[in-house]
C-alpha atoms as one frame of an Amber mdcrd trajectory, in Angstrom:
protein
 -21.450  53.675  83.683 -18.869  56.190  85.467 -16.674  53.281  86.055 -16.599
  52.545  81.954 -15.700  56.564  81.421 -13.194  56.212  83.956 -11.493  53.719
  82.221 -12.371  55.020  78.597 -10.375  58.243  80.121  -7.491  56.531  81.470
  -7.061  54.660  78.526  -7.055  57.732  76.113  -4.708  59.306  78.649  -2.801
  56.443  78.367  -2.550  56.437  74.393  -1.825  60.159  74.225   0.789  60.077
  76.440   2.216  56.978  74.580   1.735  58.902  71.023   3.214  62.484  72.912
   6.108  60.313  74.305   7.165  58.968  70.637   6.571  62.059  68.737   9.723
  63.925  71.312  12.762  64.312  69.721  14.708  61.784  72.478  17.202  64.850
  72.970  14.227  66.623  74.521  12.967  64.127  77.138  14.213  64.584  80.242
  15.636  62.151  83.081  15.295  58.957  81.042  15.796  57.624  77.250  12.975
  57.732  75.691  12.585  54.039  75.070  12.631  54.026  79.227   9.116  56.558
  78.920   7.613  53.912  76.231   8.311  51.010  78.297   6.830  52.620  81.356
   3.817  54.572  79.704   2.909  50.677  78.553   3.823  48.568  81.966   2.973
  50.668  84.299  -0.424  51.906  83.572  -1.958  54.776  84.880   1.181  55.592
  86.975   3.439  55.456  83.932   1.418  58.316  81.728   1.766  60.580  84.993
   5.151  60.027  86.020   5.910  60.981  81.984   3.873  64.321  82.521   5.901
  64.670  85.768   8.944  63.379  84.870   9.895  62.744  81.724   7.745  65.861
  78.921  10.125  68.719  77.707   9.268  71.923  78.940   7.359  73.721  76.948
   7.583  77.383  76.093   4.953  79.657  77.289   1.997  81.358  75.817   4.208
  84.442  74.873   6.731  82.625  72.684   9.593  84.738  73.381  11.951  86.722
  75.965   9.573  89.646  77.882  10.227  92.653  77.394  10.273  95.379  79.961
   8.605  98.421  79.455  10.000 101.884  79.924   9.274 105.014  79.629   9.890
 107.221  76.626  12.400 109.244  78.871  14.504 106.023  79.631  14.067 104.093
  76.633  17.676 104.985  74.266  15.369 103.857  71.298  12.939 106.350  71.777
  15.455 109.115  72.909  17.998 108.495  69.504  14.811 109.007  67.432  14.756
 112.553  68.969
């Protein structure tokens, strides 16, 4: 039995990474085309889908969304001090 979930998890690892790979607009993957990820997300098995992750996924942008802002203090913030 753990040997059929093993491969019942590689293969949907497998397929997602397949389905994430075509979904990417190609100018977002990184260090290959992205006809290069397909063919090695299918060939290559369970090395292929990790070497993608690795290798070849955009970055994605983190939980935030957007730039961080630092924080000051109301008597060095210019906002704060032109609303005076």
């Amino acid at each position: 039995m753990p040997r059929l979930l093993l491969v019942f998890l590689l293969a949907g690892f497998t397929i997602y990474s397949l389905i994430d790979c075509a979904r990417t607009d190609e100018t977002q993957v990184r260090n290959l085309p992205k006809w290069a990820w397909i063919l090695i997300i299918i060939l290559i098995g369970t090395l292929g889908p990790i070497a993608y992750w690795i290798a070849g996924r955009p970055k994605r942008k983190g939980l935030g969304g957007g730039p961080k802002r630092r924080i000051l203090p109301p008597d060095d913030d210019p906002d704060f001090l032109r609303k005076l």
